[in-house]
N, C-alpha and C positions, 0 to 999 in steps of 0.2 A: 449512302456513301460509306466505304468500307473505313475501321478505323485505322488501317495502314495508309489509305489514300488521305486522311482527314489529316495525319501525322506529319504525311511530306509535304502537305501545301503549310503544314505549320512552321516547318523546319524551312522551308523556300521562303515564306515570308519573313522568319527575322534573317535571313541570306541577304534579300532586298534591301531591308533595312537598315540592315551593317555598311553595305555598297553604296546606300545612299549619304551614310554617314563618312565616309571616308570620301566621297565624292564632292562631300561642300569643301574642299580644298580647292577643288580646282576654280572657284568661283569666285571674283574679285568684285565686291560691294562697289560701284557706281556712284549711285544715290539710293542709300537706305532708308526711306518714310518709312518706316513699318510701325513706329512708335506712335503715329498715328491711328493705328487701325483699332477699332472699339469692338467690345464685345458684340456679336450679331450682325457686324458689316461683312459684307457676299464681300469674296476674294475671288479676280481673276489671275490663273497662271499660264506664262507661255513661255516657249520654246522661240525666237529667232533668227534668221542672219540674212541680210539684205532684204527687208521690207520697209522701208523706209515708206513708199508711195504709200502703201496702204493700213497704217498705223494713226493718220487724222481719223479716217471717217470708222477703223476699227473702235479706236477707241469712245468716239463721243456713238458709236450703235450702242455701246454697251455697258456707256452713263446714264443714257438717258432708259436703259433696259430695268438700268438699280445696281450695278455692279460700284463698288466703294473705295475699291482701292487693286489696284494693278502688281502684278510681279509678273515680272521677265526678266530670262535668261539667254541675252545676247550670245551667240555664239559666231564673234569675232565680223561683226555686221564693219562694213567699207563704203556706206551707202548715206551715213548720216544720222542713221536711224536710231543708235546709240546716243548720240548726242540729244536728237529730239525727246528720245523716252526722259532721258536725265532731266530734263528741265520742266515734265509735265508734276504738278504736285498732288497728285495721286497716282502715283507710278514709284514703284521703289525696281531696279532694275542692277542687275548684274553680269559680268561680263567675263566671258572664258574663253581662251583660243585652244583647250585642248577637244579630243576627238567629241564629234555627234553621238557616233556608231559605237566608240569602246566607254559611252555613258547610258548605251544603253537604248540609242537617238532619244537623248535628255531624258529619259524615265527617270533616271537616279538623281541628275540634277533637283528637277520639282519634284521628287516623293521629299527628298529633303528640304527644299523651300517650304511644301506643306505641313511636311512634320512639324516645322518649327514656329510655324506663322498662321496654319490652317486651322489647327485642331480646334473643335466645335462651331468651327463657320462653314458655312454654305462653300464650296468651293468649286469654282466654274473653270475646267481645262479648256483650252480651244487654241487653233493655230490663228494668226492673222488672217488667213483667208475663210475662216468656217464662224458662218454668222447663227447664233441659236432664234428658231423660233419654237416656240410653245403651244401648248391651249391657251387662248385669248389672252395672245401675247400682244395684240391690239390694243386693248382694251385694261390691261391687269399688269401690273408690271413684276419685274422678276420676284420682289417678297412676295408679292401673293403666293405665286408658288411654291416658295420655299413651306410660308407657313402655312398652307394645305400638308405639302409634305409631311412638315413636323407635327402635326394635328393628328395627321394618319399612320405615323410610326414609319415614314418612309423615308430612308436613309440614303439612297441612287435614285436618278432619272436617268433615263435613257434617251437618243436620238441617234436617226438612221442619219448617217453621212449620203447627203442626196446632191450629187454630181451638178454644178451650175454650164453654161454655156452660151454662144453665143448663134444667134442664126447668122450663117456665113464663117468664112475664115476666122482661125483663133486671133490674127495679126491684124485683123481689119477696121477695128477702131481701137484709136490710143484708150488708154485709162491714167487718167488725172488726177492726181493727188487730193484726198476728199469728197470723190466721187462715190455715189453709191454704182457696187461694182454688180448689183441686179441692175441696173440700166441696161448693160451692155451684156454681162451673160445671166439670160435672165429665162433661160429653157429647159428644160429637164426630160428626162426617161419614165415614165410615169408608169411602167410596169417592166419587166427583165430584170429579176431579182428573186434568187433564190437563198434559202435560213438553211440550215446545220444547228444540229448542238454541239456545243463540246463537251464530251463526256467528262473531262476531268477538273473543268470551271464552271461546269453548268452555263454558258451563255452562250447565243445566240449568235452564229457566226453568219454574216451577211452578204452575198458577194452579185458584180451586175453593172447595169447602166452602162452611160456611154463607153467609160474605159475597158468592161471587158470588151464590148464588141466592137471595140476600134483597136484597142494596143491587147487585149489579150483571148480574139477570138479563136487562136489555136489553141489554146490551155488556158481554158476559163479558169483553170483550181490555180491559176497565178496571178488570179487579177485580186487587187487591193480589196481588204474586209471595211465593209461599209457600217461595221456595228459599232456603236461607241457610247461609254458613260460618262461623259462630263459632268454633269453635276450631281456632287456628292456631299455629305452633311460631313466634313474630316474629320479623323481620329488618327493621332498618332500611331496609331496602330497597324494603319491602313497603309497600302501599297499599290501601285498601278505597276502590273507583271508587264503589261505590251499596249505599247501607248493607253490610247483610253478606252482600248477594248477589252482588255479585263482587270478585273482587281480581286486582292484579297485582304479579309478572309472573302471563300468563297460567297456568301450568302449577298455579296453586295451585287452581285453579278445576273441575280433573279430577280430581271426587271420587265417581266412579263408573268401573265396568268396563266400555272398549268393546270386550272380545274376548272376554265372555260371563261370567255368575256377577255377583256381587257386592261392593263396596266395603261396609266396614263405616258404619254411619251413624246418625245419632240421631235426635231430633225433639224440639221447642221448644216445651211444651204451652204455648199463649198462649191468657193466660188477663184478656182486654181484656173482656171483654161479664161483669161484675159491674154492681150497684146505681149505683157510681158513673160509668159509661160515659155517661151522657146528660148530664151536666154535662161531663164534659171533652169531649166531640164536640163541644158548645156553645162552649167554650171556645175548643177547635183551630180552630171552624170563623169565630171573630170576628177570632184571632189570625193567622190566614190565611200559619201557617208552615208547610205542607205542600205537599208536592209533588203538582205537577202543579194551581197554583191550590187544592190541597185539597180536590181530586174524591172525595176517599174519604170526608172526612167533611161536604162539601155529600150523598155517597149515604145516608149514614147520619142525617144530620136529615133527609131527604126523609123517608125510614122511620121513622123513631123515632115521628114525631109519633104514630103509630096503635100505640107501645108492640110492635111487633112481638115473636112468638115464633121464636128459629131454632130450638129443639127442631122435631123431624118425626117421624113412623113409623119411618124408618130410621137416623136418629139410633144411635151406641153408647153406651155407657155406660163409660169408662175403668177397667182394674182394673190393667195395671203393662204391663213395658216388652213381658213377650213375646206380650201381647195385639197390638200393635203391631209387634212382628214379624210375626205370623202374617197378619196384615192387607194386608202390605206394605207396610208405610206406613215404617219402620225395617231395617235390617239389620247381624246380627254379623258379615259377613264369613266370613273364616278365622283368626277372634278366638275362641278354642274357650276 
């Protein structure tokens, strides 16, 4: 890399940083634990608004994973969900009714929660519907991995955002509060997926599965990037450029092997296409705080309206992590 490109990703990244700092205004303290959090406890960060249903069974997947202490950034939730976070005590939780979209859809928000609460802890991003699984995530719980990580000088993991669903109609069985949400969409795309690099973050741009070939088979290069680094070892230093599919500086972004083999890596069962997806797409698409004018959920009321099935013929059926290893869709490395 050239040292004029090395120059501007340095000069964009304290741009981020500044943004992020002028950003913690818009954010109104809840319930602040934070004074709780101890040296080397895993922090989870999120983003938001109307998930009340799914914030039980989110949060104890990801106590019982090892995660130690919770921050969220309500943005302006009518559902309850605010009030529930407030009362959990390992949840510290904040609340803003200004824009999704002119934060940047929350980047700016949590790089500044992290800056100020993250730095030298494990730090796990993830939305309410995207569950992390690991190598023998069975078996090992989330410190293990971290301190493999940290043993190996490994600063990012990575996971492929891998599309959940249901066999039959997205409408066709409720989901209940507490429920594990693989019951009911509990199928996947087990191959239609194609990588990119990006020349100018070095990472791996991933695109595919059900959503391109249901909402975006006329212009595949519009359908949602499936790449994402959620968990990262924070430095105030650090900045996530577009959601958690890139960060800088750049080197955190090289989370695979370019001299052959494998980088260890996860995947984020996102589990969006339940009962309730056709009222929040409705929602997203009035609220019109999504990127790129909210092309992704204009594709999806296109669609919806005819109740579409993404179950197919070749459709899998998920049973645990080394099913997805063997797929390729995951890998342990030289994580033995």
């Amino acid at each position: 890399m050239g040292i004029w490109r090395s120059y501007r990703l340095r000069l964009q990244r304290k741009r981020w940083l500044i943004r992020a700092f002028r950003k913690r205004r818009e954010m109104t303290g809840i319930a602040d634990r934070t004074a709780s959090i101890r040296p080397g406890d895993i922090l989870l960060f999120s983003t938001l608004r109307n998930e009340q249903v799914r914030l039980p069974y989110f949060l104890n997947y990801y106590r019982e994973m090892g995660v130690n202490h919770f921050l969220f950034v309500d943005n302006d939730s009518n559902d309850g969900g605010l009030e529930y976070l407030a009362e959990q005590p390992d949840v510290s939780v904040w609340h803003t009714r200004r824009s999704y979209k002119r934060a940047r859809f929350g980047v700016d928000w949590l790089n500044w929660l992290q800056r100020k609460y993250g730095h030298g802890h494990w730090t796990l991003v993830v939305d309410p519907d995207e569950f992390l699984v690991y190598p023998f995530c069975d078996t090992r719980p989330l410190r293990a991995l971290t301190d493999w990580l940290d043993a190996s000088s490994i600063k990012s993991f990575s996971a492929m955002l891998l599309d959940m669903y249901p066999k039959g109609r997205i409408d066709a069985q409720p989901y209940l509060s507490g429920q594990d949400p693989l019951q009911i969409a509990s199928w996947f795309d087990a191959g239609n997926y194609g990588m990119t690099k990006n020349p100018m973050f070095g990472n791996l741009w991933i695109q595919g599965g059900p959503r391109q070939r249901m909402f975006f088979a006329d212009t595949p290069e519009k359908a949602p990037a499936l790449n994402k680094i959620p968990l990262v070892k924070w430095d105030r230093r650090y900045v996530y450029v577009s959601s958690t599919h890139t960060l800088l500086p750049r080197g955190l972004n090289l989370v695979y092997d370019e001299w052959g083999g494998e980088k260890a890596s996860g995947v984020l069962l996102h589990t969006k296409f339940l009962d309730t997806f056709t009222a929040k797409a409705a929602e997203e698409l009035t609220r019109k705080q999504h990127y790129a004018a909210s092309v992704e959920y204009r594709a999806y009321a296109a669609s919806l309206q005819n109740n579409p099935e993404l179950w197919c013929k070749w459709s899998e059926k998920y049973i645990n992590w080394r099913q997805l290893e063997i797929l390729g869709l995951m890998s342990k490395g030289n994580w033995a």
